[in-house]
N, C-alpha and C positions, 0 to 999 in steps of 0.2 A: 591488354591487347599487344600481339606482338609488332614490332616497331616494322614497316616495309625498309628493306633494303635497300640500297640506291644501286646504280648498276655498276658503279666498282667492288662493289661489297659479293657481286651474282657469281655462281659457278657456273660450272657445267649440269650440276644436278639442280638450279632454280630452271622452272621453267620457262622462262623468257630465252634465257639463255640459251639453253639445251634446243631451243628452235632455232631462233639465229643464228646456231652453227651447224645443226644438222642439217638446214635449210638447204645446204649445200651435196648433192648428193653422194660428191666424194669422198663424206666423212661418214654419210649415213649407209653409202650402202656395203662398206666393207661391215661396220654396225652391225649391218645386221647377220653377214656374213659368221661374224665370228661368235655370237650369240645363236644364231639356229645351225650353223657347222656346214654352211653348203655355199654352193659358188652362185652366183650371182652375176650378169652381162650385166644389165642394164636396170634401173628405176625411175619413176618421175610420179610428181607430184598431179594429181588428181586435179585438186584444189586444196593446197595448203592450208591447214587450222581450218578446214569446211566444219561446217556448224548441220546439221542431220537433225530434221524435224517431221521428217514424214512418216507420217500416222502416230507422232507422240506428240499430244495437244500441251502436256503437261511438263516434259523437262526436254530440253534441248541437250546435245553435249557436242563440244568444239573436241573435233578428232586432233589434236596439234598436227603428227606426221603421218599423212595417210599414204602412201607410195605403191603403184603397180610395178609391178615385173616385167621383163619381155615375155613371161609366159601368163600372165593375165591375175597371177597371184597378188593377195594385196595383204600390205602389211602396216599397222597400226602403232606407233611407238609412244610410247608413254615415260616422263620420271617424276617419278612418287616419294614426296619427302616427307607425309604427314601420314602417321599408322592408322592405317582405317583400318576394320574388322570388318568391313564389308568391302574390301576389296576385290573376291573373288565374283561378289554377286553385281559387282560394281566392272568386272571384265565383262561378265556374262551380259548384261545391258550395253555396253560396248559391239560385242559381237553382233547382239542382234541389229541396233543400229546401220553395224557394217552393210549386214545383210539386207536390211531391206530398203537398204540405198542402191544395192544392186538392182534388183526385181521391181519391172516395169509392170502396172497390171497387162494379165495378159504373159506375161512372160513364164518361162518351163522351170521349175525346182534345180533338174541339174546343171540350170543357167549360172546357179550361185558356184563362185570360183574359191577353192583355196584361199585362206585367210588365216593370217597371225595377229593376235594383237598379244602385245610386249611392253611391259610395265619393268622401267629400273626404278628398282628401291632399294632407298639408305636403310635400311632397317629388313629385319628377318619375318615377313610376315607370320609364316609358321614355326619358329623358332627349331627350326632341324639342323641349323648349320650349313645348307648347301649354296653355290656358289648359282645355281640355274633347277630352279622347278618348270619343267614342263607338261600340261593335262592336256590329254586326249582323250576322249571316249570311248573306253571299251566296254566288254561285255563284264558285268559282273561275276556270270557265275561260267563263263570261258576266258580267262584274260587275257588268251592269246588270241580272242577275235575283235578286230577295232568296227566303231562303228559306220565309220566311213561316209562319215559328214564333212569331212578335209576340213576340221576348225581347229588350231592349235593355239592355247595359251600358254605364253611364259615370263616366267618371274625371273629377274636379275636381281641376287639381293647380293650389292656392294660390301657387306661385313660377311660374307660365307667363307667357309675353312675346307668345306667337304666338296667332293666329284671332279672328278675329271677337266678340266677346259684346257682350251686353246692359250698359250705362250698370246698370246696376242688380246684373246680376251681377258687375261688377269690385269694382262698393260692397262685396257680402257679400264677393268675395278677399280685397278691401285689409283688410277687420277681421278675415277668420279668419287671415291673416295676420300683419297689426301689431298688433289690433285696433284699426284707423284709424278715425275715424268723418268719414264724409264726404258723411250723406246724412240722409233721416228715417227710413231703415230700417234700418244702421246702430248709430243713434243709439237705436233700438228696442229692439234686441238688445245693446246694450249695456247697458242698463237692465234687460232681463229678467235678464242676467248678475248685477248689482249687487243683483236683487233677491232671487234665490237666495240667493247669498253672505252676505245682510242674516237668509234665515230661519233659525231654528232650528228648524222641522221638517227642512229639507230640511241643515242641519250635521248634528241628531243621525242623519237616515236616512246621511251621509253616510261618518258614525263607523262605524255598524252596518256597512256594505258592506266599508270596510275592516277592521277585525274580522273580519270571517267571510271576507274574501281572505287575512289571514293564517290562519287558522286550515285555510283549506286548504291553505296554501304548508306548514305543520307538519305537514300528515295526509302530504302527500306527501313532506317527507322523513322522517319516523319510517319509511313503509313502507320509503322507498330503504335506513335502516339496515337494517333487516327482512332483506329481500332480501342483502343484501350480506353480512348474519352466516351466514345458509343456506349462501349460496356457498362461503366462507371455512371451514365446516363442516363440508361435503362436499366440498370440493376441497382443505384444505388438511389438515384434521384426521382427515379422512376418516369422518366420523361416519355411522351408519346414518340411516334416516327417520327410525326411534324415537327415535335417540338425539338429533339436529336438532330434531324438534317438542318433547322436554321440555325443551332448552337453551332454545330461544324464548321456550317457553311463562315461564320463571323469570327470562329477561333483559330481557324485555320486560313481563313481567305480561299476559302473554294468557289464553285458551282453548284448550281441547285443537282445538277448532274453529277459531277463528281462527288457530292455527299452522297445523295440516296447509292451511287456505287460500291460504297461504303457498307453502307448497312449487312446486305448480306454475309460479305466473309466475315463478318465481327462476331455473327451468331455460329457461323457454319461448325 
């Protein structure tokens, strides 16, 4: 199990961090500026790190930087420091989330607005070398016709060599990279970094986080023993329901409720 970091140990690429500083929108929305190559007035936050459960019974997901534009665009940031292979289908669950946090029942299809969601990753998901992968949908068999659902995703992968970029966006690579500083922006974010790491509002929020990540990492395996005695109960011992829910209820210190709640996901 890997060890958690303490919050002098965090960069800009852990995500606690990369919120607490982008939090700010003076750092996030040049950000985004120099990553999608266009200018940018104004952004603000939604509801920061907002959690999107409508009509998914089944998995929630915390947007970290959710941000609108003066023109009603809205952009997603993400940093990715663990190689998933399902990444892509892992943005694509994203988007739709975005989207159907837009859409009130009742509301018109081209109500939904222009949306980016942007994933930085230390790591090359598709191993081509490039410094910025971006997907849009086009036609497969015209690929000069787009499909014109205004959804754009993109990839920043921090160790790319190839394409083109902005003097400005190599500066933020090279630091979420090395944390190099080789510029005035930078140099910025280096210090918002420094300045965190300096509070103690933002250690003791940091303590609480971790505290209550373990304390869920405990809720879930006490159930997985849970689960595992059921089985072991009924399969091995061969125990009735009755006789499984008052074993539980005495091994575990439950409720007559909380065991029989048991039962089913143990067989599902």
């Amino acid at each position: 199990m890997n060890k958690k970091k303490t919050l002098d140990e965090l960069t800009l690429m852990d995500d606690y961090m990369f919120v607490a500083v982008m939090e700010n929108t003076e750092f996030l929305r040049p950000l985004l500026e120099f990553i999608l190559g266009v200018k940018i007035k104004k952004i603000e936050f939604t509801e920061p790190q907002k959690t999107e459960k409508k009509g998914y019974q089944s998995k929630g997901v915390r947007l970290d930087l959710y941000v609108v534009d003066e023109n009603g665009n809205i952009y997603n940031v993400e940093v990715q420091t663990t190689n998933e292979r399902h990444l892509p289908k892992r943005m694509r669950y994203y988007q739709s989330i975005i989207d159907i946090s837009i859409l009130n029942p009742g509301d018109l299809y081209n109500e939904l607005r222009k949306s980016f969601v942007i994933f930085i990753c230390n790591y090359d998901p598709f191993e081509r070398g490039r410094y910025i992968y971006t997907f849009e949908n086009i036609c497969k068999e015209e690929p000069d016709l787009t499909f014109g659902d205004e959804t754009t995703k993109v990839i920043v992968n921090t160790h790319g060599t190839k394409g083109e970029i902005s003097a400005e966006l190599k500066e933020i690579i090279m630091y979420l990279k090395d944390e190099e500083i080789t510029g005035n922006y930078s140099q910025a974010l280096d210090d918002a970094v420094n300045a965190v790491k300096g509070s103690e509002e933002r250690r003791r929020e940091y303590m609480m986080l971790n505290m209550r990540d373990n304390e869920i990492r405990e809720e879930g395996r006490e159930e997985g023993k849970i689960l595992q005695a059921i089985k072991m109960y009924r399969d091995l011992v061969h125990y009735s329901d009755e006789q499984i829910i008052e074993t539980v209820m005495k091994e575990f210190k439950l409720t007559k409720k909380e065991a029989e709640s048991y039962l089913k996901p143990a067989f599902a």
